[in-house]
C-alpha positions in Angstrom: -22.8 -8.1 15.4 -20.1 -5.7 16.3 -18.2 -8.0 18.6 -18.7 -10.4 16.4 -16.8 -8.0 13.3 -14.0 -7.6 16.0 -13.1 -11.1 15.9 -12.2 -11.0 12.2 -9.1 -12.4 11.5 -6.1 -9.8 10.6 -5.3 -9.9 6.8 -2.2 -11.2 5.4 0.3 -8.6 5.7 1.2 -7.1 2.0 3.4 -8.5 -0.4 4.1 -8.4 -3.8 2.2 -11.9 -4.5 -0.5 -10.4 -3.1 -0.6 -6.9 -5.2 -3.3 -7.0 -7.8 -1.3 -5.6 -10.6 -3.4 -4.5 -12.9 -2.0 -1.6 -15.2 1.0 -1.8 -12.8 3.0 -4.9 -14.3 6.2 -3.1 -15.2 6.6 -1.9 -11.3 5.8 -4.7 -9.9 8.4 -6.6 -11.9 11.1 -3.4 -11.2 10.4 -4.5 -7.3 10.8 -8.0 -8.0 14.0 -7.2 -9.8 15.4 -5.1 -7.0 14.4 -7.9 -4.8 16.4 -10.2 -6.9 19.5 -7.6 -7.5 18.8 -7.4 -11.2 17.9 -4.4 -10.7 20.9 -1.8 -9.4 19.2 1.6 -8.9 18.4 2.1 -5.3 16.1 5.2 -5.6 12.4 4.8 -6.4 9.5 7.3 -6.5 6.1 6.1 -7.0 2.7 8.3 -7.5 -0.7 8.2 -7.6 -4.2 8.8 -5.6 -5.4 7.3 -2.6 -6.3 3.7 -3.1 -3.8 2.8 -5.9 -2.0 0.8 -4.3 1.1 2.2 -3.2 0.9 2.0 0.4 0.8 -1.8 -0.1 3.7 -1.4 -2.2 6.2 0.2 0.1 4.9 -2.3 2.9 5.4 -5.4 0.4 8.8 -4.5 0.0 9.4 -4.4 4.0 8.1 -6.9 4.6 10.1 -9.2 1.9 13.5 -7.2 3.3 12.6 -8.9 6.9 11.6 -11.9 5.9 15.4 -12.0 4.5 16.4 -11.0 7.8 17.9 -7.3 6.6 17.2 -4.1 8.4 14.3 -2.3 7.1 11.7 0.7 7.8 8.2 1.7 6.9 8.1 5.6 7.9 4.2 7.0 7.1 4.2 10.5 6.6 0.5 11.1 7.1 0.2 9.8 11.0 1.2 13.2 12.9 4.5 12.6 15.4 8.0 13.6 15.2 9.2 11.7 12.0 11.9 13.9 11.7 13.2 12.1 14.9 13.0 9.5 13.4 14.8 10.2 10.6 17.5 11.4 12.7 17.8 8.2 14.2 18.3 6.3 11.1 21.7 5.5 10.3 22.1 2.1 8.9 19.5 0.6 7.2 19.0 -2.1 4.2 15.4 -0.7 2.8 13.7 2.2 3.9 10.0 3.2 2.8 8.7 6.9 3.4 4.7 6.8 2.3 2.9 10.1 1.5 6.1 12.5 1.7 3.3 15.2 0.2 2.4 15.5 4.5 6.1 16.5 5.8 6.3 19.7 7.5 9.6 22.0 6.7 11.5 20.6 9.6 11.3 17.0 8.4 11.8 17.7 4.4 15.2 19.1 5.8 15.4 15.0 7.7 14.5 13.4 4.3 16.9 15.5 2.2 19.4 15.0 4.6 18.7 11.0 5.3 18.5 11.1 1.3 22.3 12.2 1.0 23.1 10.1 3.9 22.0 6.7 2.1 23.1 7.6 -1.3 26.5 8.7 -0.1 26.5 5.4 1.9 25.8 3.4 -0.9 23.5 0.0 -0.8 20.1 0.9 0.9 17.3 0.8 -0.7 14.5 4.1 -0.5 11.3 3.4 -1.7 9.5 6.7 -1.9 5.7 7.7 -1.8 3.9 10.7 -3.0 0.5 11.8 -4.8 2.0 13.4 -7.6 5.0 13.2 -9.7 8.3 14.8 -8.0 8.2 17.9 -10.0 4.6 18.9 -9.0 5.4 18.3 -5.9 5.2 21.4 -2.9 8.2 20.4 -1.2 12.0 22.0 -1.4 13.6 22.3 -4.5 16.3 20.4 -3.2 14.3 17.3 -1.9 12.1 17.4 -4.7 15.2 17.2 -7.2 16.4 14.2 -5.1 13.2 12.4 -5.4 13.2 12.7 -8.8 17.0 10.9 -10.0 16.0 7.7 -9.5 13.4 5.7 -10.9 9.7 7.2 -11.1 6.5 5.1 -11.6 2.9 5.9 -11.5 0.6 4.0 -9.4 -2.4 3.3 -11.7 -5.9 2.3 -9.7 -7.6 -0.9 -11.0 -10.4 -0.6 -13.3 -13.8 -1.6 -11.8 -13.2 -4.9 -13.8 -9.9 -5.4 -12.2 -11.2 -4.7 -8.5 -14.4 -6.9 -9.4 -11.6 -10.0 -10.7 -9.8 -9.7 -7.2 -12.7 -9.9 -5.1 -14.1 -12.8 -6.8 -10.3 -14.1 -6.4 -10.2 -13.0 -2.9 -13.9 -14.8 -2.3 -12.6 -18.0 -3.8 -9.5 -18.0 -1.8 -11.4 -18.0 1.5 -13.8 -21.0 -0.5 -17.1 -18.5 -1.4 -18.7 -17.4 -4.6 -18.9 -13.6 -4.5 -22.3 -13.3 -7.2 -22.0 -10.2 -9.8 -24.6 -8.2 -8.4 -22.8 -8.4 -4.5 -19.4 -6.9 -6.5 -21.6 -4.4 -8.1 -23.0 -3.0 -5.2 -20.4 -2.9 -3.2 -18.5 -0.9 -5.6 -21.9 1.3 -5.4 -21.6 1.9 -1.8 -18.1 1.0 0.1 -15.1 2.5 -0.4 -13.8 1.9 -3.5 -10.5 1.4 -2.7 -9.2 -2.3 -3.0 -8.2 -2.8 0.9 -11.6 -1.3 2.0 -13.5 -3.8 -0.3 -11.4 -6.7 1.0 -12.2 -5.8 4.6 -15.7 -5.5 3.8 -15.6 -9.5 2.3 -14.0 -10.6 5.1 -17.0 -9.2 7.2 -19.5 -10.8 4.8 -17.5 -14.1 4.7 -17.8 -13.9 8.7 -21.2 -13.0 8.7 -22.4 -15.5 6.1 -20.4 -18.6 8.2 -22.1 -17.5 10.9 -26.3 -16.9 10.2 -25.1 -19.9 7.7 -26.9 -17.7 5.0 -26.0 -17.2 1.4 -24.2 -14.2 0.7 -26.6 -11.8 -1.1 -27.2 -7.9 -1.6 -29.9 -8.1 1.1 -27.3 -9.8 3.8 -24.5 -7.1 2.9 -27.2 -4.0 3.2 -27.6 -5.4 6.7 -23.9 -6.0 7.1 -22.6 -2.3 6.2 -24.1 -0.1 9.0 -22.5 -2.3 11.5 -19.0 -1.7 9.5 -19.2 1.6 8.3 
């Protein structure tokens, strides 16, 4: 079954289409404004636990710089290497996104104040900032924590259970499956609750499902999850 889970197709990379809003309606127009250039400031914080969401945010926003052929970065803060390197190496850029800013040691908050000054002083990029608190409860430098703060701030709030249970069945009937109640409630029971981990865990089912040619119940996903997990 394993080999089989291998073969699962890669997930559509994230954009803001594809961002379940939820409580999160006044960002996600904010990014769609910026997108647009109806919306001027150039500086935005967002904040909130694992699993909100904002991860997929930074990434959207990427991905919709590239696809307009403009020079943009996705720097995460949490995967151990020299990121102040690579903050170094940044010089012009159109968009860049630095996800979970809470991780960087002393070395590379010095990068990111620095790299902040840089772009401001430069004058059209775009920095999408991630962190999981507001600035000022931050434990960084003064300094970068001020900067992080002047632009726009927005909390990240997680879906409600109602909201997650909506996008799965959305996500089930995009891929042409019902998802029953009673599969959404255990799964939000028993997998990780965040919305990416319960999407990867339908794809499975789906995959599984198409293949025993079984309906999908709570009796196929219990034998689906210790193969996953």
């Amino acid at each position: 079954m394993k080999q089989l889970l291998l073969d699962i197709a890669p997930s559509s990379p994230p954009t803001l289409d594809n961002f379940v809003p939820g409580r999160n309606l006044e960002l996600l127009q904010t990014l769609d404004n910026i997108l647009g250039g109806q919306e001027q400031e150039r500086f935005v914080y967002l904040w909130g636990g694992k699993g909100c969401g904002k991860s997929h945010l930074l990434q959207a926003v990427v991905e919709a710089y590239t696809q307009n052929k403009l020079n943009a970065a996705y720097i995460e803060c949490g995967i151990t290497r020299n990121i102040n390197a690579e903050f170094s190496a940044i010089s012009e850029i159109d968009c860049l996104t630095v996800d979970d800013v809470d991780h960087l040691n002393a070395s590379a908050q010095i990068g990111l104040f620095n790299l902040y000054n840089h772009l401001r002083d430069e004058g059209h990029a775009l920095m999408l900032v991630s962190g999981s608190t507001a600035p000022a409860q931050l434990i960084l430098r003064k300094d970068l924590v001020t900067r992080l703060g002047w632009g726009l701030v927005y909390q990240v709030h997680e879906l409600s259970d109602d909201e997650k249970i909506r996008a799965m069945k959305s996500h089930a009937a995009s891929r042409g499956f019902d998802l029953p109640q009673d599969v959404c409630d255990y799964l939000l029971q028993h997998v990780q609750r965040d919305l990416p981990s319960l999407m990867v865990t339908l794809d499975a089912l789906d995959l599984y499902s198409l293949t025993d040619q079984r309906q999908i119940t709570i009796s196929m996903l219990r034998e689906l999850l210790p193969a996953i997990s």
